[in-house]
N, C-alpha and C positions, 0 to 999 in steps of 0.2 A: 580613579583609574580602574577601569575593568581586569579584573585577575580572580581565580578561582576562592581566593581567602575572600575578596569583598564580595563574591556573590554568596558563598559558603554564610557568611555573617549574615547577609539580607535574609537570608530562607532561615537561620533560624531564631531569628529576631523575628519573626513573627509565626504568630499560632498557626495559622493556616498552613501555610507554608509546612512549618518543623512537624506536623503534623500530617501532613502528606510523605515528607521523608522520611520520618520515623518507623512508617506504615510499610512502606514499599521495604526498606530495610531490614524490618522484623517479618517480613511475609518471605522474604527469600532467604532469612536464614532459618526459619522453621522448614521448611521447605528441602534445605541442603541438611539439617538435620535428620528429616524423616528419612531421606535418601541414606544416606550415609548408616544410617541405624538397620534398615531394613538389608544392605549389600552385607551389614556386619552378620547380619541372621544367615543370609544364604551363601553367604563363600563357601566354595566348594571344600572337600575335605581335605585334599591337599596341601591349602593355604589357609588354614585354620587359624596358625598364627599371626596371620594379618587379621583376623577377624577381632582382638581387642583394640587396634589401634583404629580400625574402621568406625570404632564404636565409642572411641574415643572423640573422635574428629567429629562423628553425630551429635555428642554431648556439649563438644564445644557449642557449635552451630546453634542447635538451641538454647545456647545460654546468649549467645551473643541474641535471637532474638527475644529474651526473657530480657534483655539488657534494653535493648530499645524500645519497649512499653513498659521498664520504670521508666524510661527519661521521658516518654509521654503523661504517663500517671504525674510526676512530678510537676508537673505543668497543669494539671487537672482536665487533659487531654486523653479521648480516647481515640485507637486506633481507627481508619478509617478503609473504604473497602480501596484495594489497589487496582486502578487500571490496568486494563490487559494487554494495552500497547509500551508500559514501563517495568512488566514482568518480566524480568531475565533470564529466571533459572526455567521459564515457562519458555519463553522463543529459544532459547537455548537447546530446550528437550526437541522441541518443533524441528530444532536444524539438525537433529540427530544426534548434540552433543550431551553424553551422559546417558546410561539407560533408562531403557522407556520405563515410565510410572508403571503400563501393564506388565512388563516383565516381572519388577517390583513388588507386586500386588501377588503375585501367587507363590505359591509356598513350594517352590521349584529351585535347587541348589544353579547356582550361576554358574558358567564355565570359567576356567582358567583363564583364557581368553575374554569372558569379560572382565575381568579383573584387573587385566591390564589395562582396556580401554578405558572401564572408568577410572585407572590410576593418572591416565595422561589426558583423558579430559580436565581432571582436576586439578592436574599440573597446570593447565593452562589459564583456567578461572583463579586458581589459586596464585597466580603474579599479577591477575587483574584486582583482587581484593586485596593483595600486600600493597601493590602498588599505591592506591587507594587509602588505605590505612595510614599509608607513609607519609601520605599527601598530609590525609586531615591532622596525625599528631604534628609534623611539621608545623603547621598555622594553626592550631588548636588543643595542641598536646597540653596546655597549662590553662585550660578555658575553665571556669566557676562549675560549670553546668555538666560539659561534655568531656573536658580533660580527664577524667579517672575511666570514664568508658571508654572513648577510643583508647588509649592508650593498653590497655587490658586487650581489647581486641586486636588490636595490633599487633601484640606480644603473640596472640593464637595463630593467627593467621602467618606470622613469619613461620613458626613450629608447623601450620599445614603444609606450607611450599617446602620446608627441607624436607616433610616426610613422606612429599609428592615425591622429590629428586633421589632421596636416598633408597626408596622403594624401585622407583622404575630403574636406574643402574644397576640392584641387582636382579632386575628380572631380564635386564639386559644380557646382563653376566650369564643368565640362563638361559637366553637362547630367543629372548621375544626384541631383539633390537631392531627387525623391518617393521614387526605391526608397532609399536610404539614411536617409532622415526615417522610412519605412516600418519598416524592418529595423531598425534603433536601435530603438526604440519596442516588437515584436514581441521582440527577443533582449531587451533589458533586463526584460520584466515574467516571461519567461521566465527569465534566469536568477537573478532572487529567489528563487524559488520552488526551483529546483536546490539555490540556495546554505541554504535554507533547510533544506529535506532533508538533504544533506551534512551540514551541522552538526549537525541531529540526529545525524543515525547515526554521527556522530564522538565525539561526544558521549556516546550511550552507549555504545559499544566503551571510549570514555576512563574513562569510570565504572565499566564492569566491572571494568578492570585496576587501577584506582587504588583501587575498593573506596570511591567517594564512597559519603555517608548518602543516604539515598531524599528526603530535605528540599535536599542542596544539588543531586542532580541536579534536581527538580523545578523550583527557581530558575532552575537555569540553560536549562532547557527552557521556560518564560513567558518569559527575557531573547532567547532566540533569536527566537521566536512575534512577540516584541513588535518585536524589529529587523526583521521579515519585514511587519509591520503598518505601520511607518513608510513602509520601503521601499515596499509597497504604493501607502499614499497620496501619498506626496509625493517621498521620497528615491531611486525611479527616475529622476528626473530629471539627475542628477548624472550618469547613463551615456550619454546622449544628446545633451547638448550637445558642440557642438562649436565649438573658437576656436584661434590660430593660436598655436601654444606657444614658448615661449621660445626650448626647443631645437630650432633646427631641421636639417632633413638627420639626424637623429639615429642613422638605421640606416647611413647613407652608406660609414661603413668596416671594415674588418677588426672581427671580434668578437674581444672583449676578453678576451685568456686570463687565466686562473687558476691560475697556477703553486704556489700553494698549497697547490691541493688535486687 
């Protein structure tokens, strides 16, 4: 039966394959790392105290991908270079979601206002990684190999979405609830569309190496189409609400090592 757990098993049941995932996986959390480190350097001076948890959220990020090249190393695999058609947080940037690398790059304090934008950018990507986490510990949370990592990541990325929702409510509260209703709205239908791309072009790289029949890549190419269809009409919505989470303070302390790995 075709379902996300039997394909999930195929690709890392073999080297080629876990090895291309690995790669694309650890390339776009060093990536959100750097991001996240560098907004932490220039928040402007009246949100100063958002600048530990900004730098928090960085530290995660690049632990998650220090996390996925042990689970390469482990294998006696190395990392391998990522296609730039299955780079997310790269077409991502392209669609305008997240600030630009150049802004980034120079040693210039951000505005207030971008502070917010990349808080609900990240709100948005941030239910698309929980979401995702939820998936793999669901059907993987107890695996030999990858059970203690996802699960750990999993555990961060919930703590990123509350500290997406609990940050922008109060920035709400202060007075920024059109540009953040706006931008939620704008990155979410935007990054459907990413995520929908992605998955193709993961998909077929996955199917070369795995030598799927031309019948189950087609299925799985309508099941993508048709998740990007829902998404479309109705299941954007799930990235842009916002309500006040359980956990709260959630970036508040020290990032959580991984002595594991």
């Amino acid at each position: 039966m075709l379902s996300a757990k039997s394909l999930f098993q195929e690709i890392i049941d073999d080297d080629v394959s876990f090895q291309l995932f690995c790669s694309i996986a650890a390339s776009g959390e060093a990536q959100g790392g750097w991001e996240n480190g560098r907004i932490a350097a220039l928040v402007p001076s009246g949100m100063r105290d958002m600048a530990p948890k900004i730098a928090r959220h960085g530290a995660d990020e690049d632990k998650h991908g220090r996390i996925f090249n042990a689970l390469l190393r482990k294998r006696g695999l190395e990392p391998v270079p990522v296609p730039p058609e299955t780079d997310y947080t790269m077409l991502l940037e392209r669609r305008g979601i997240g600030l630009a690398h150049d802004k980034l790059r120079r040693d210039e304090p951000l505005t207030e206002r971008d502070i917010v934008v990349y808080l609900s950018h990240s709100r948005v990507t941030e239910q698309r990684a929980a979401d995702q986490m939820d998936m793999l510990v669901r059907d993987f949370g107890r695996h030999p190999e990858l059970g203690k990592a996802i699960n750990m990541i999993d555990n961060d990325e919930a703590n990123h979405l509350a500290y997406c929702h609990e940050e922008l409510l109060r920035l709400n509260y202060e007075g920024h609830g059109r540009l953040i209703q706006h931008t939620l709205r704008a990155s979410a239908l935007a990054e459907i569309q990413v995520y929908r791309d992605v998955s193709l072009a993961v998909m077929r790289h996955m199917g070369r190496i795995l030598r799927w029949p031309r019948a189950k890549s087609a299925a799985l190419v309508a099941g993508i189409h048709a998740v990007y269809a829902y998404e479309r009409a109705a299941g954007w919505h799930r990235m842009v609400d916002l309500r006040m989470p359980e956990r709260r303070d959630a970036l508040g302390g020290p990032v959580t090592p991984a002595p594991a790995f």
